[in-house]
N, C-alpha and C positions, 0 to 999 in steps of 0.2 A: 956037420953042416949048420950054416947059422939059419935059425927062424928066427922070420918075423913078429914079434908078439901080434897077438888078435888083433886090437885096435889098430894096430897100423895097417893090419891085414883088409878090414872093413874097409878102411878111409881108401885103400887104394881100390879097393875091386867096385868101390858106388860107381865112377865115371864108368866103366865097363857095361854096368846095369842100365845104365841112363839117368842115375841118380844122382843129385849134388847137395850139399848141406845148406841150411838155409841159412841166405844173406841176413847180413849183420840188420836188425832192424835201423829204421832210419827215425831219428831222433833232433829235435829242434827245439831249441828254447825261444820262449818272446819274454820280451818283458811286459810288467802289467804295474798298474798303481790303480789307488783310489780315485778316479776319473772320469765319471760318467760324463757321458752315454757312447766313451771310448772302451772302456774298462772298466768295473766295477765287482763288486760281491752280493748277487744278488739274496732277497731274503732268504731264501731256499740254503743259501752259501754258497752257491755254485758260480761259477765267474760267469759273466755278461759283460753284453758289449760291441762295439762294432769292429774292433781290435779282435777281440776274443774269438768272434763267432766267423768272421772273416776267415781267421787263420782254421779255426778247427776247421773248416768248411773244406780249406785248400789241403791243410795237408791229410784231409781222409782223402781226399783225389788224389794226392801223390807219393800216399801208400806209405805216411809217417804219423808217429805220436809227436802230439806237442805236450813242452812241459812249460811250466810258471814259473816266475820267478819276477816275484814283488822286489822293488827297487823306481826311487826316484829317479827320472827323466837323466839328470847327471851321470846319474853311475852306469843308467846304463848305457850312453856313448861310451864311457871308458871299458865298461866289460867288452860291448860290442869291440872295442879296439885291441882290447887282450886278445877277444878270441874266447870265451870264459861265457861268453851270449851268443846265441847264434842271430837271432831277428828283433827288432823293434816295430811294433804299427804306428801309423801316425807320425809317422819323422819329414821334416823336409829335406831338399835336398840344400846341402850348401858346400862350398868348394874345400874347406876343413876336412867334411866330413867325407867325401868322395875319395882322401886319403886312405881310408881305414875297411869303407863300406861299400856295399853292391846296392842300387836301390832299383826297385821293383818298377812294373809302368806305374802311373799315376790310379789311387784307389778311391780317393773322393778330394774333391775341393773344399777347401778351410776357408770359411770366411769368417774374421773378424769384424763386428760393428757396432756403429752407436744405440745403444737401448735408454731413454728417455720414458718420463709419465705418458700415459696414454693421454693425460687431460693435455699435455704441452704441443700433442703431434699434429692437430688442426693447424697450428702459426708457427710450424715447422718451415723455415725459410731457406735455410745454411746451405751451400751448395757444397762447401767440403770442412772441413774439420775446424781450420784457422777463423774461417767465415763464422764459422756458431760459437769458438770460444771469446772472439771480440764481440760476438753479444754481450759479454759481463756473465756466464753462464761458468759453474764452474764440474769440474772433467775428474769420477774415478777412476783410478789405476792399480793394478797389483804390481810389485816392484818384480825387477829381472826379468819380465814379458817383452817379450817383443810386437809391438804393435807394428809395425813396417813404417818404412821411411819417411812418410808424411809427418805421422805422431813425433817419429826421432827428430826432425827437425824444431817441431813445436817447442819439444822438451829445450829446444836451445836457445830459444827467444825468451829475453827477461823478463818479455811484458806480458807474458802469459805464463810463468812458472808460477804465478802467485793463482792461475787458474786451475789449476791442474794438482790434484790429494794424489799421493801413495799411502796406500790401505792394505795391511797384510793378506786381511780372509775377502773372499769374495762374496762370504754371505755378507757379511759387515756390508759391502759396498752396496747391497742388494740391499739391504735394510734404510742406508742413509740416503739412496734414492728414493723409495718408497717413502720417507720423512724426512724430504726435500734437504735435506744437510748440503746435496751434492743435486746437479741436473742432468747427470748421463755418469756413461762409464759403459770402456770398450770392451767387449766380451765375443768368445768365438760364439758363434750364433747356434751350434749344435748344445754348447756346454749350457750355454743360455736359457735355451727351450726346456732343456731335462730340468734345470733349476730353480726357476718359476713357478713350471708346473710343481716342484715339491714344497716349495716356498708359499704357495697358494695365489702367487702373487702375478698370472699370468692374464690378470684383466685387467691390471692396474700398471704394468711394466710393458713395453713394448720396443722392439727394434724401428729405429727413423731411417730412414734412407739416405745414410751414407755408411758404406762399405768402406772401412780403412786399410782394410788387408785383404786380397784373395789369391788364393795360390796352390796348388795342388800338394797334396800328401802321400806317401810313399812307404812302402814296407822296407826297412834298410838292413841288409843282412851283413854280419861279420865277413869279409877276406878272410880273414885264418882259419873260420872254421865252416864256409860256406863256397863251394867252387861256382863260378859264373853259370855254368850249366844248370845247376840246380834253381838259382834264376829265372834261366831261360822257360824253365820246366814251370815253374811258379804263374811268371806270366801268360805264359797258353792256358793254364787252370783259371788265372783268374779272368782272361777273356772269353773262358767257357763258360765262367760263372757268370759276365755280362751276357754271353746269347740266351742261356736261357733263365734268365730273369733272377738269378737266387742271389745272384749282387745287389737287383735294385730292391727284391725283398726284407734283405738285411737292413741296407741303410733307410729304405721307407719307416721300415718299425722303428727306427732311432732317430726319425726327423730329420733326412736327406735324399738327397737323389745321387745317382752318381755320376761322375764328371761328364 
């Protein structure tokens, strides 16, 4: 007569007992870069952030580890399109990418804006972009940003290309403001705050009031290795996180409110 070996014996007789083996744990990667006050390494070494602390937040709610993986903004759309990434923070949404990815509700609003000397913002007049750089006033930028479509247009007009510097590091741009090289330069207003303040240069540098870009931001997860449902799950976690207050705490401590 044929036996069973043991273990197969075990595995059949648990559902009998009311026992079952325990599910596969549930595992998610985000990506991360040097990018504060999105993501960073704090001095401890431990990652920070509003990315970071966002995500561990949610997925200890929904009963998963997250894991890291450092990699430039680039690679990681293309991982996320493998399937190779599972999440991104901070993404927008745009119809490209709606191909490949699932995006979460809206997690905070990005604003990009003009930051100017404090001593210039009393005879601050410009009511949008075009209006302050035909002052004779000239505009830094870092190359391959997208400042939204106002800026994209500017960039096409001849008469103002000779206004407008492409400067690789953004401390550099922060320097040649502060020693008048340059009179502004567009910057997301979170990355700004955090940068100042390390700069020391946050009495002397300040945001004017014209917003060039605002638009909400979005957790984007891989199709191949994320099904809608988990999504679904994601966003009730993180409108739990808005009722009771632990969303607006994150982004307070990181110089925002949320949308």
């Amino acid at each position: 007569m044929f036996r069973k070996p043991p273990l197969l014996r075990l595995l059949l007789l648990l559902p009998a007992l009311g026992l079952c083996l325990p599910a596969p744990a549930c595992v998610k990667s985000l990506r991360w870069s040097d990018d504060a006050p999105y993501s960073a390494r704090g001095a401890d070494g431990e990652l920070q952030g509003i990315d970071i602390e966002i995500n561990q937040e949610l997925m200890r709610r929904l009963g998963c580890r997250l894991e890291f993986k450092e990699m430039p903004f680039g690679r990681g759309l293309r991982e996320l399109e493998a399937g190779s990434l599972d999440m991104m923070g901070s993404a927008f949404r745009r119809p490209e990418r709606e191909r490949f990815a699932w995006f979460s509700a809206p997690v905070l609003q990005a604003r990009k804006r003009l930051f100017v000397r404090r001593a210039d913002l009393p005879g601050f007049r410009a009511r949008n972009l075009r209006e302050w750089l035909q002052g004779g006033v000239t505009l830094g930028v870092l190359p391959g940003v997208v400042y939204g479509p106002e800026f994209s247009e500017l960039q096409r007009d001849p008469a103002l290309q000779p206004h407008i510097h492409t400067v690789v590091n953004r401390r550099s741009l922060w320097l040649m403001l502060d020693r008048e090289r340059i009179d502004g330069m567009l910057v997301d207003e979170l990355t700004a705050g955090y940068e100042l303040r390390r700069l020391a240069l946050d009495q002397r540098l300040a945001p004017a009031p014209l917003v060039v870009e605002s638009e909400p931001s979005y957790t984007a997860f891989s199709k191949r290795s994320t099904p809608p449902e988990f999504v679904a799950r994601y966003n009730e976690a993180l409108a739990a996180m808005a009722r009771d207050g632990s969303l607006a705490r994150i982004l307070t401590r990181h110089g925002n409110r949320p949308p």
